[in-house]
KEROMAR-412810 format. One record per atom (N, C-alpha, C): x, y, z. Coordinates in pm, whole numbers, padded with zeros to 5 digits, always signed. Layout:
XYZ;...
end
This chain:
+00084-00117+00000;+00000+00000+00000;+00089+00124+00000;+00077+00213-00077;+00140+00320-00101;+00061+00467+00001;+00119+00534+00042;+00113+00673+00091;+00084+00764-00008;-00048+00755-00104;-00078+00859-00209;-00127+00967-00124;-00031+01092-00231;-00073+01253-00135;-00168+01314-00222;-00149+01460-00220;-00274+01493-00264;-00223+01507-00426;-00162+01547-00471;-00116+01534-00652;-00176+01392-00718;-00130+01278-00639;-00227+01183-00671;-00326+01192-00657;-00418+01201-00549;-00572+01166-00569;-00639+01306-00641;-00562+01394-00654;-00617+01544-00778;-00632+01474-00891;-00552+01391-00914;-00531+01324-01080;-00645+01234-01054;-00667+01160-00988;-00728+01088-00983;-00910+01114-01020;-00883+01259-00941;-01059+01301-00993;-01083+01312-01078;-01036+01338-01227;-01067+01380-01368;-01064+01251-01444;-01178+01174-01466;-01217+01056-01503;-01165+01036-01658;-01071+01027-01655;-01021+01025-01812;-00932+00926-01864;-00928+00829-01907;-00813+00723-01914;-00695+00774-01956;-00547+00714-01945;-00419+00750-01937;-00363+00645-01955;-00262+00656-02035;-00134+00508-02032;-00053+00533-01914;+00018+00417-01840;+00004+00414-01747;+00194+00329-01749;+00255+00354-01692;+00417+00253-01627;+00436+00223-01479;+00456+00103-01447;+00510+00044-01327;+00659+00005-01332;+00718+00023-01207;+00837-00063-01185;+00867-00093-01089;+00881-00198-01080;+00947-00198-00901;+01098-00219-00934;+01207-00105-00849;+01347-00072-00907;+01394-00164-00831;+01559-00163-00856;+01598-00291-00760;+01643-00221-00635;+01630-00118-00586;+01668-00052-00465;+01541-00070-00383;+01377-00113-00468;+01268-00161-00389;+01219-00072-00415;+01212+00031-00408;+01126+00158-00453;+01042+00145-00581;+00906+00174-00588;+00819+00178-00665;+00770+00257-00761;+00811+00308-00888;+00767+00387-00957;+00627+00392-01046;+00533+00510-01050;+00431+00478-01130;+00414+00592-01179;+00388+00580-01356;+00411+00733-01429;+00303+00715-01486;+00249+00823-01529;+00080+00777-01619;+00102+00936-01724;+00004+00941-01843;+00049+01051-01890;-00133+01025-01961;-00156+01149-01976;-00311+01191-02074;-00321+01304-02126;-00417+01305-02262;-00446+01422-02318;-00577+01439-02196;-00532+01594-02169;-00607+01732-02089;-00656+01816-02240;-00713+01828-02269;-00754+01976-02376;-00647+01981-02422;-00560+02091-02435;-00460+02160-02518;-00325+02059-02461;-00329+02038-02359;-00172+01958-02242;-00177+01805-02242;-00055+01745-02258;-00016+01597-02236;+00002+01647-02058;-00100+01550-01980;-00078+01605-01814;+00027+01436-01783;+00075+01479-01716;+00206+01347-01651;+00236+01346-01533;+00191+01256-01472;+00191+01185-01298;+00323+01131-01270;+00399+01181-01213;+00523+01106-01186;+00511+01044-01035;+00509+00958-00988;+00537+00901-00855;+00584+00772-00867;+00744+00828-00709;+00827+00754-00655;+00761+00702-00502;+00774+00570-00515;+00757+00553-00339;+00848+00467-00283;+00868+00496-00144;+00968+00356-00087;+00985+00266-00086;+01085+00185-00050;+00978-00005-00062;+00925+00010+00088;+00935+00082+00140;+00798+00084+00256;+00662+00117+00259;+00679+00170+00082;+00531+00272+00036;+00518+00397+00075;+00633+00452+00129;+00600+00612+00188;+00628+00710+00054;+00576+00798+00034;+00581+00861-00083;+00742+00909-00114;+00795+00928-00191;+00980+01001-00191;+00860+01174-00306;+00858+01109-00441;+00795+01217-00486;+00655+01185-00577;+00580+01269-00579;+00458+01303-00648;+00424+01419-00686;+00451+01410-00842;+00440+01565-00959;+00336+01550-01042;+00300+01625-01128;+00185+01641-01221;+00283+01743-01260;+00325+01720-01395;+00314+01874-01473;+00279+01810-01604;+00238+01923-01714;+00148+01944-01845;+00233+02022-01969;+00264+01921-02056;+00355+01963-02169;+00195+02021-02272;+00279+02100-02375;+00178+02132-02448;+00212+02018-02558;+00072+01975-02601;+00021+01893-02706;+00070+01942-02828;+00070+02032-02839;+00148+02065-03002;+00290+02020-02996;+00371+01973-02892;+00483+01984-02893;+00502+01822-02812;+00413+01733-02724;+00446+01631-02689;+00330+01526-02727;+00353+01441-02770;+00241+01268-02738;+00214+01238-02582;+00106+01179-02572;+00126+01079-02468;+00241+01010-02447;+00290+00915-02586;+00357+00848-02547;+00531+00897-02477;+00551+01029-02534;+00640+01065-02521;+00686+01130-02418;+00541+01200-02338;+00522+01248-02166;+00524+01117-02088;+00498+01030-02129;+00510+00891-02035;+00647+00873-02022;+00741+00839-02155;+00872+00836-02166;+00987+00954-02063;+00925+01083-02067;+00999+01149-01977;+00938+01165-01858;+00832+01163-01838;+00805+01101-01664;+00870+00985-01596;+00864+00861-01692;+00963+00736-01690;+01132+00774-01675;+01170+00876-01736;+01288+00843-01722;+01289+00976-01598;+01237+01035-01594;+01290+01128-01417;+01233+01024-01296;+01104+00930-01308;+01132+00828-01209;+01224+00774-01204;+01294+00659-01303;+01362+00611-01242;+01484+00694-01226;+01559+00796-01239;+01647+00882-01207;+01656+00900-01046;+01501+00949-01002;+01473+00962-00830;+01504+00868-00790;+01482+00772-00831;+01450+00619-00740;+01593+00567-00737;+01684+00614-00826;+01800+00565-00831;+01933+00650-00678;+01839+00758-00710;+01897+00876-00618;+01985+00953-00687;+01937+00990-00769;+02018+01109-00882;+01938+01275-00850;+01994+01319-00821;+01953+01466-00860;+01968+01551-00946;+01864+01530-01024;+01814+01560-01113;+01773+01706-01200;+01774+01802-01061;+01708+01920-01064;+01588+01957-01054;+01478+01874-01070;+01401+01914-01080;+01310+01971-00973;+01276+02063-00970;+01220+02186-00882;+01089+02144-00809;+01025+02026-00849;+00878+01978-00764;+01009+01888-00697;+01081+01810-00687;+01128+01684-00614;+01075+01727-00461;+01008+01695-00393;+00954+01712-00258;+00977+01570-00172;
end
């Protein structure tokens, strides 16, 4: 059971299907990235959790559609998970 905060269950309210990635890394930590067309934005769920399930991070940010796929917001949500999970710092400015 995972420690979903509130970025997750926000995503969660907008009933819209999304492609979706799992991993469980070999450090145990759990990654799950999901990505959907929003109107004009590819929106992308990034969450890291412990292998205890405690959250490490949970982001949402929104590329513009003229400029990304789904598949391709999945691909870079995928690769800044497993980056976190590895323990790389990364830069990125939501890491909470």
């Amino acid at each position: 059971m995972f420690a979903r905060g509130d970025v997750y269950n926000e995503w969660t309210q907008l009933p819209a299907s999304d492609e979706n990635y799992t991993e469980a890394a070999e450090n145990g930590c759990q990654l799950e990235v999901r990505a959907r067309i929003n109107g004009d934005v590819v929106d992308v769920l990034v969450c890291v959790y412990a292998a205890d399930g405690e959250r490490v991070v949970e982001h949402r940010e929104s590329l513009p559609v003229s400029q990304w796929t789904v598949e391709q917001g999945l691909e870079r949500g995928r690769d800044y998970a497993e980056r976190i999970a590895a323990g790389e710092s990364v830069g990125l400015p939501y890491a909470d």
